[in-house]
Wavefront OBJ file of the C-alpha trace (Angstrom):
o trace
v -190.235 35.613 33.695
v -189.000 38.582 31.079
v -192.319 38.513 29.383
v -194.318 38.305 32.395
v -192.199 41.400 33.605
v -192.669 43.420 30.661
v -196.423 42.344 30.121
v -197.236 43.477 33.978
v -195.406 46.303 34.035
v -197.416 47.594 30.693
v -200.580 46.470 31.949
v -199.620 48.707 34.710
v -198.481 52.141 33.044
v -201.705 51.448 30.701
v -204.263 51.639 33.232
v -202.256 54.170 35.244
v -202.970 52.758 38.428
v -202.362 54.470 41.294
v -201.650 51.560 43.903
v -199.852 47.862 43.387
v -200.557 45.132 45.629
v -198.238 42.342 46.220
v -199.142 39.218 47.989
v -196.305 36.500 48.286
v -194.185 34.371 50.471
v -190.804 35.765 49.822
v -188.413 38.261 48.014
v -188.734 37.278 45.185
v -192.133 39.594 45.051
v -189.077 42.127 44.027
v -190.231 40.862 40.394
v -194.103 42.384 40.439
v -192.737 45.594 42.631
v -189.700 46.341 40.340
v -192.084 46.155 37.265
v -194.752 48.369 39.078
v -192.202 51.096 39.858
v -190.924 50.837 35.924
v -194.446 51.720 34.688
v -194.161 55.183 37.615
v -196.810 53.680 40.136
v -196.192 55.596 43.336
v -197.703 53.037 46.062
v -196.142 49.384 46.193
v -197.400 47.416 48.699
v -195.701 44.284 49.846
v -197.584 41.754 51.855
v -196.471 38.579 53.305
v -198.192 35.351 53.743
v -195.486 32.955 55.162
v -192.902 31.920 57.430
v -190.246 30.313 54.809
v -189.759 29.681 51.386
v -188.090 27.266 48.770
v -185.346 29.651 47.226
v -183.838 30.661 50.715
v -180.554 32.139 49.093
v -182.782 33.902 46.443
v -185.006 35.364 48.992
v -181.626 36.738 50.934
v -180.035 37.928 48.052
v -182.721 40.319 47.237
v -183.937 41.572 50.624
v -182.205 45.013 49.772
v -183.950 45.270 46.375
v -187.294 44.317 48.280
v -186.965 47.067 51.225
v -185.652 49.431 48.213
v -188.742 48.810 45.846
v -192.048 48.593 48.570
v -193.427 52.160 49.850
v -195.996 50.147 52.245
v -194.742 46.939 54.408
v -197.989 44.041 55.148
v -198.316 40.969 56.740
v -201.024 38.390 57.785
v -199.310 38.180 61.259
v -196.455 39.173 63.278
v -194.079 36.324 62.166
v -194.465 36.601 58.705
v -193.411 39.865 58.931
v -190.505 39.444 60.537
v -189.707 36.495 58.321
v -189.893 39.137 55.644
v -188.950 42.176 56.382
v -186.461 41.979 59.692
v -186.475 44.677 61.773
v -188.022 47.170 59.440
v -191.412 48.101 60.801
v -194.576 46.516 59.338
v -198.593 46.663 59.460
v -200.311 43.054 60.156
v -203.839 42.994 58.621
v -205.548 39.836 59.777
v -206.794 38.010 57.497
v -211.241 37.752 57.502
v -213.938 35.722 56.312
v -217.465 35.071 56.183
v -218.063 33.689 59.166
v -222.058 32.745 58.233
v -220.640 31.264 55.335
v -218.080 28.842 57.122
v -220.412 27.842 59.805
v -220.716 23.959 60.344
v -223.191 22.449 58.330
v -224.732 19.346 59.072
v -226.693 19.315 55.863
v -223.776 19.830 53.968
v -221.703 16.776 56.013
v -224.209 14.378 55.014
v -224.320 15.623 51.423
v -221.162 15.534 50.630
v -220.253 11.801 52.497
v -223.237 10.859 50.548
v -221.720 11.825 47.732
v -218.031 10.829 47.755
v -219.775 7.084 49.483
v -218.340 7.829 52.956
v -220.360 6.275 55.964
v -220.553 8.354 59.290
v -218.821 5.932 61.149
v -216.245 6.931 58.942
v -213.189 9.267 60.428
v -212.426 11.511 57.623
v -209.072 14.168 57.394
v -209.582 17.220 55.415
v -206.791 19.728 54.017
v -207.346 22.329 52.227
v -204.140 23.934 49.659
v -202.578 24.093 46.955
v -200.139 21.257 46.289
v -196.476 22.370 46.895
v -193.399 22.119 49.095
v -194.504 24.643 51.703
v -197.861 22.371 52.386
v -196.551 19.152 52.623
v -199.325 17.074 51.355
v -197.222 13.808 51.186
v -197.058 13.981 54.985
v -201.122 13.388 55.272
v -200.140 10.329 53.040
v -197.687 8.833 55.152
v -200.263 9.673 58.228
v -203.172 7.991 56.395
v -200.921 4.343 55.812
v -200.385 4.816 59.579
v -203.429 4.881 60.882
v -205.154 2.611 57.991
v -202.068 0.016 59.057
v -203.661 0.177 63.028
v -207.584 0.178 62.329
v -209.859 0.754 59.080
v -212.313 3.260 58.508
v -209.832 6.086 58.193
v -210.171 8.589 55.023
v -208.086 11.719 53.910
v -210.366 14.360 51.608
v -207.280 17.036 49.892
v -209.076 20.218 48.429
v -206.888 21.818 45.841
v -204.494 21.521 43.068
v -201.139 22.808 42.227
v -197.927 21.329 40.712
v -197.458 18.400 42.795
v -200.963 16.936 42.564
v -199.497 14.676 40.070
v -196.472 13.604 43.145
v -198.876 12.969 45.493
v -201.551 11.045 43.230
v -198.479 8.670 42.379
v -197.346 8.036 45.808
v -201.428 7.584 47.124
v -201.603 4.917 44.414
v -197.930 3.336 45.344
v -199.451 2.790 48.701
v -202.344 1.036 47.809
v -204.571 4.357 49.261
v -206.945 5.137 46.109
v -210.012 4.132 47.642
v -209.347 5.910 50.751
v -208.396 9.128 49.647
v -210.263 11.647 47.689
v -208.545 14.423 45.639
v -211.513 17.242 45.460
v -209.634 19.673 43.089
v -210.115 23.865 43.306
v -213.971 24.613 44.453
v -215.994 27.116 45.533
v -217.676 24.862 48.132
v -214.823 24.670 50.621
v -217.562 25.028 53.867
v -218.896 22.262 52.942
v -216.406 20.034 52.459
v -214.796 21.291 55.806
v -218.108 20.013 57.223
v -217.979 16.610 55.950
v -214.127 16.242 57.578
v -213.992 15.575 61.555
v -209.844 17.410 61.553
v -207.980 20.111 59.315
v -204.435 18.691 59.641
v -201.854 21.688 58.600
v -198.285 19.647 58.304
v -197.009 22.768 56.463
v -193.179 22.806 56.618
v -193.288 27.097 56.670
v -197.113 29.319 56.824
v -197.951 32.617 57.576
v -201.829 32.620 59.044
v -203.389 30.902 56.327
v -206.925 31.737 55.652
v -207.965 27.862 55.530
v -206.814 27.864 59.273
v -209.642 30.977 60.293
v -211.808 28.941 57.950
v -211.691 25.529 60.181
v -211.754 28.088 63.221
v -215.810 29.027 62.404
v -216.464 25.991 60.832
v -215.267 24.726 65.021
v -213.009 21.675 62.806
v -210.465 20.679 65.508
l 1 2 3 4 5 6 7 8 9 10 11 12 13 14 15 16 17 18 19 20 21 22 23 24 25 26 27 28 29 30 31 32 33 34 35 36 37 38 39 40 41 42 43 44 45 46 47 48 49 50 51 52 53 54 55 56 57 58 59 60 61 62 63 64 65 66 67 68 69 70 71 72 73 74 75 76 77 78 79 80 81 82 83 84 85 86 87 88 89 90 91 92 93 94 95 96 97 98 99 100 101 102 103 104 105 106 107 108 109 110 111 112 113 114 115 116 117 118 119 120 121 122 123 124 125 126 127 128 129 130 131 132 133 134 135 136 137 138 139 140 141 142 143 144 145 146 147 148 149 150 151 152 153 154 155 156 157 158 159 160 161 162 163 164 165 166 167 168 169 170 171 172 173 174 175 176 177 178 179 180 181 182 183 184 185 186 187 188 189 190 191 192 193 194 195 196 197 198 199 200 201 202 203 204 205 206 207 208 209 210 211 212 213 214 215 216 217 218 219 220 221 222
């Protein structure tokens, strides 16, 4: 964390920049906007993303530093802001998309059951994120040996990666899931894989208004 501290804040006094931008899910963005106001950048913009966070007595502890340290207060939506930033007054800038881009696809659905070998008849689960705490992957687990245990047919597609890919590709193969579920990995084609799935499922334990949400929206992915 020093060196990353030290290395930002030089990369920002080098370039001279005249605005920081800090997207994150808690306090603990103090790091990037304490490093920005070393290197004498002016405008430090805080924007939230979330509803919670892992380090709850971290994220208290350094509220004061946060409201301190930001000269402009974001969020994707109302309760992420308050989550972050209390009373103090905030702007919410929605988050967009390409909507043309997102559109269903029924090319695309065929395609890509075609080639991950998963039949129509098929009911397929899609989530898209990367895999920590906050998005809960291992739920979509449990809820796959659920529904596999009452009828067949069922698969779960997880776009992404993250720290706990590893977790969750242990516990899919301690339940006897491998065939069923598909770990995609980071991609570009997101659309289309959110036109192969028939749900988004979302068992995130906190979430701002994640784009993948406004994604499924135009794709129209219950």
């Amino acid at each position: 964390p020093l060196r990353y501290f030290f290395t930002l804040s030089k990369l920002i006094r080098d370039g001279s920049y005249d605005a920081v931008h800090v997207h994150g899910n808690s306090c603990t963005m103090v790091l990037e906007l304490c490093a920005a106001a070393l290197a004498g950048c002016k405008v430090r913009i805080a924007h939230g993303h979330s509803t919670g966070c892992k380090y709850q007595l971290l994220h208290t502890l350094l509220k004061p530093l946060l409201y301190a340290l930001c000269t402009h207060r974001l969020a994707c939506g109302r309760e992420a802001g308050k989550w972050l930033y209390g009373k103090q007054d905030f702007t919410i800038v929605r988050n967009s998309i390409d909507t043309e881009k997102f559109a269903y696809s029924i090319t695309s659905r065929k395609q890509i059951r075609q080639a991950l070998g998963i039949a129509e008849d098929q009911r397929v689960i899609g989530h898209v994120g990367r895999f920590n705490e906050g998005k809960n992957q291992k739920f979509l687990v449990d809820l796959l040996q659920l529904l596999s245990g009452k009828e067949p047919g069922w698969r779960l597609l997880l776009v992404g990666d993250g720290s706990l890919r590893k977790t969750v590709e242990q516990q899919v193969k301690e339940a006897g899931l491998t065939d069923p579920v598909f770990f995609i990995g980071e991609t570009h084609q997101v659309s289309d894989y959110l036109s192969a799935c028939d749900w988004l499922v979302m068992p995130s334990l906190f979430e701002g208004l994640p784009l993948t949400l406004v994604e499924a929206q135009a794709n129209a992915l219950p």
